[in-house]
C-alpha positions in Angstrom: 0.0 0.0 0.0 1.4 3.8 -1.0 1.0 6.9 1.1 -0.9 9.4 -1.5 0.9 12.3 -0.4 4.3 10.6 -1.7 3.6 10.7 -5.5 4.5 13.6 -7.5 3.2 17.1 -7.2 4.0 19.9 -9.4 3.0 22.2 -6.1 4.7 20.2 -4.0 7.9 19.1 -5.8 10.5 18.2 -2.9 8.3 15.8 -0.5 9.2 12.5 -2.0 12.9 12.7 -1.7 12.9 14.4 1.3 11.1 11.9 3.2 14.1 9.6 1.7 16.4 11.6 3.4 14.9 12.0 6.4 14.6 7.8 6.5 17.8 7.4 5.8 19.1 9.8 9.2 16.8 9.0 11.6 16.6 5.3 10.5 12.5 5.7 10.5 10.4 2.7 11.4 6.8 2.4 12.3 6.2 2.7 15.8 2.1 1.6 15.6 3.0 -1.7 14.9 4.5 -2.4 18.2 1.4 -1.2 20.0 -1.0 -4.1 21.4 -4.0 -1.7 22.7 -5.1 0.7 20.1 -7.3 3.3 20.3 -8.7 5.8 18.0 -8.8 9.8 18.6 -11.0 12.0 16.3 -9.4 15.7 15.7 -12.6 18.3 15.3 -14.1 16.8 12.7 -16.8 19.6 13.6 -19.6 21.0 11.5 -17.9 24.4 11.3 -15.0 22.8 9.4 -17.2 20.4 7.2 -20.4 22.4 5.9 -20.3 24.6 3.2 -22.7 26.8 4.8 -19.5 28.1 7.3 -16.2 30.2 6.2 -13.9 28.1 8.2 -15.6 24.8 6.4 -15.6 24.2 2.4 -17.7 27.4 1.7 -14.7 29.0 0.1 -12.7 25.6 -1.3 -11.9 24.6 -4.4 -13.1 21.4 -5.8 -10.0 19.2 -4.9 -10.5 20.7 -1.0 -13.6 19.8 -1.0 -12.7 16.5 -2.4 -10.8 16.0 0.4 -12.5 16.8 3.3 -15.4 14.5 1.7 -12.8 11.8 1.1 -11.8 12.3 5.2 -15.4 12.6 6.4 -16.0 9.1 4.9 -12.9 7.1 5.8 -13.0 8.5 9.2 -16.5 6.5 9.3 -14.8 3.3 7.9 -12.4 3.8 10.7 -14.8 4.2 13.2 -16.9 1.4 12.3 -14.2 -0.7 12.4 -12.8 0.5 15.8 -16.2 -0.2 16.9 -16.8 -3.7 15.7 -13.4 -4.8 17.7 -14.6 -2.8 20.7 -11.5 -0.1 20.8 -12.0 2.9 22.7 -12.9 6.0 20.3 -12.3 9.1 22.0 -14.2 12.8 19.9 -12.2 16.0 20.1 -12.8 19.3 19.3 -13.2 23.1 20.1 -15.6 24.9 22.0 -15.8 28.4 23.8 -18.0 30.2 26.6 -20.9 32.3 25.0 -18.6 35.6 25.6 -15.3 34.0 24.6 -13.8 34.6 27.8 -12.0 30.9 27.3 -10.4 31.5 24.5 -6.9 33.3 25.8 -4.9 35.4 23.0 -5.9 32.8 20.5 -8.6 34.9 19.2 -6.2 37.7 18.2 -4.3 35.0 15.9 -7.5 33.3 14.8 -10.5 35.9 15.8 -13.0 33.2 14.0 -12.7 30.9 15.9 -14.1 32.1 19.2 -17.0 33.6 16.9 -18.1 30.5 15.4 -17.2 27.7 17.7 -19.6 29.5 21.0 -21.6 27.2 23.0 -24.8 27.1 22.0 -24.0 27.5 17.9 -23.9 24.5 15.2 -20.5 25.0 14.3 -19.0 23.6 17.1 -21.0 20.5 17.2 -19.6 17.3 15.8 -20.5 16.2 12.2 -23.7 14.3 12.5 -22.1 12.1 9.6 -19.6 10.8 12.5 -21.5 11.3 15.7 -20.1 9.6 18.7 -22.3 7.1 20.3 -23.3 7.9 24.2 -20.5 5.8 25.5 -17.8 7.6 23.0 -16.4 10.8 25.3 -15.6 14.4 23.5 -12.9 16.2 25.2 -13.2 19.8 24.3 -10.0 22.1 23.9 -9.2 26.0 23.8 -6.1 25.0 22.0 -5.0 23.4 19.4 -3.8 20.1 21.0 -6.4 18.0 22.4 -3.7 17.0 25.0 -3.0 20.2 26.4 -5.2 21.1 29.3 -7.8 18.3 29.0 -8.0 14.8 30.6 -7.7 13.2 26.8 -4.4 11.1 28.3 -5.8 10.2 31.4 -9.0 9.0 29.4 -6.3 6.9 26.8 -4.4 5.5 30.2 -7.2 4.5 31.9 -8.7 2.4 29.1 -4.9 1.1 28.6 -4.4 2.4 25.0 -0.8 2.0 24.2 -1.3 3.1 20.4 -3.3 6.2 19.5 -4.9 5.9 15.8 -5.4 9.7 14.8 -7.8 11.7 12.3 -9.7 14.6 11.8 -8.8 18.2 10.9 -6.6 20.5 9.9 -3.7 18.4 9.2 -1.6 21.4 9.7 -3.2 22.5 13.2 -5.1 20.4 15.2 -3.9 16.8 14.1 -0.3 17.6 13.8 -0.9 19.3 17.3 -2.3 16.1 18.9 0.2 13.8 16.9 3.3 15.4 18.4 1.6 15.6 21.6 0.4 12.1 21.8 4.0 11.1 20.9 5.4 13.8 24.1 3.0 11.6 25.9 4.7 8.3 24.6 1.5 7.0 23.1 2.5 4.9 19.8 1.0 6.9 17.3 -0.2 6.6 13.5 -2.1 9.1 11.4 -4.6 7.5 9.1 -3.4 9.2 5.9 -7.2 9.3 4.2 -8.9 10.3 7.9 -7.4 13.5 8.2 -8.1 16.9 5.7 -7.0 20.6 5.3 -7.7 23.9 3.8 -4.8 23.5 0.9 -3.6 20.4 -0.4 0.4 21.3 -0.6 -0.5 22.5 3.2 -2.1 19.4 3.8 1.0 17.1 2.0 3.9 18.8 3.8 2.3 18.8 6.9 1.7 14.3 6.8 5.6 14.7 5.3 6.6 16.2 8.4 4.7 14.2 10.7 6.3 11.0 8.9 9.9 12.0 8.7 10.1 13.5 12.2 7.1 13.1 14.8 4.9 10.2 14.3 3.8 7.6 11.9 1.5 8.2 8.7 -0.4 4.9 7.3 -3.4 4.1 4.4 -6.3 3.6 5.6 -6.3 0.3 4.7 -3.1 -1.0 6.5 -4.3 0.6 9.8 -7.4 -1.5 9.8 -5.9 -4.6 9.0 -3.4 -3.5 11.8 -6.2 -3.2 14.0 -8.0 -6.0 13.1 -4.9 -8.3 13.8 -4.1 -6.8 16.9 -7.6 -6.9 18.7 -8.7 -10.5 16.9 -5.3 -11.7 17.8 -6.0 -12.3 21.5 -5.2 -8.7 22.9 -8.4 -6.7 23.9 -8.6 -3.0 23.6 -10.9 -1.8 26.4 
């Protein structure tokens, strides 16, 4: 199976032989296939960044984001599906503020939106129905990008014994890459689904799985992450 942001890009020219050199220094394996409790962590897949019908979603993307973050809505039901049927913890993420944005710190002078769309008590910050976790699923909501930083999210993942943290969601160059190097800083074995997670530019999107394959985490198809899964939990080692 081939990672998608590998082939060639005429926007995105160096990412392929890069990542070669970055193997070859750092000797790069994949560290999710040593874990024997997986569990799966969904990155704000949130109707603010999905509908059409909000600026910080698709309203303004062309048709290959859209693509996309279609494409990453979808597998990150495949992924969730599966996780379910083996019975491995899925844990929601995503970003909420106080009616009056009083939460939200000096993030709203870099990214002023944000506290005016994702409010308690609007749409945008609910989860995409598409994906909707199930009464037993927690969502731990952030101020931040990570989903680590401030929140209970690792002692949730240690208390159900995940040793392997399967990521997706959105943006690949905020949020997930936030909560990859963090679940990493937290020693969690960790893999990004390559088709789960989605951004606002494609060349964004690609250099930011490049980086988080060479140098923080692991990036994997769909595909091979669920057979990984599938081996792992039907192999004798439970997940919950």
């Amino acid at each position: 199976m081939s990672l998608h942001f590998l082939d060639p890009d005429p926007d995105v020219p160096y990412i392929g032989e890069a990542v070669k050199k970055y193997q070859h220094a750092f000797r790069t394996g994949q560290l999710y296939r040593k874990g024997m409790r997986p569990g799966i962590v969904v990155v704000d897949v949130q109707k603010g960044f999905t509908s059409p019908d909000c600026p910080l979603g698709t309203q303004n993307a062309t048709p290959a984001v859209r693509e996309l973050a279609e494409r990453g809505v979808q597998s990150l039901r495949r992924l969730i599906e599966v996780g379910r049927e083996l019975g491995v913890p899925i844990i929601y993420t995503g970003t909420r503020y106080r009616v009056d944005g009083s939460d939200c710190g000096i993030r709203r002078e870099k990214m002023p939106t944000l506290m005016e769309y994702f409010r308690d008590g609007l749409p945008w910050a609910d989860i995409d129905e598409r994906i909707a976790p199930l009464p037993s699923e927690p969502v731990v909501w952030k101020k931040v990008a990570s989903p680590f930083f401030g929140t209970n999210l690792a002692m949730l993942l240690m208390d159900r014994r995940v040793d392997t943290v399967v990521l997706g969601g959105t943006s690949t160059s905020g949020c997930v890459r936030a909560a990859a190097l963090d679940a990493i800083s937290w020693n969690f074995r960790t893999v990004v689904a390559e088709e789960c997670c989605f951004d606002r530019s494609l060349p964004v999107h690609k250099a930011n799985l490049f980086d988080i394959y060479g140098k923080i985490a692991d990036v994997a198809p769909l595909a091979e992450v669920t057979d990984w899964l599938r081996a792992t939990v039907r192999g004798g080692v439970t997940a919950g």
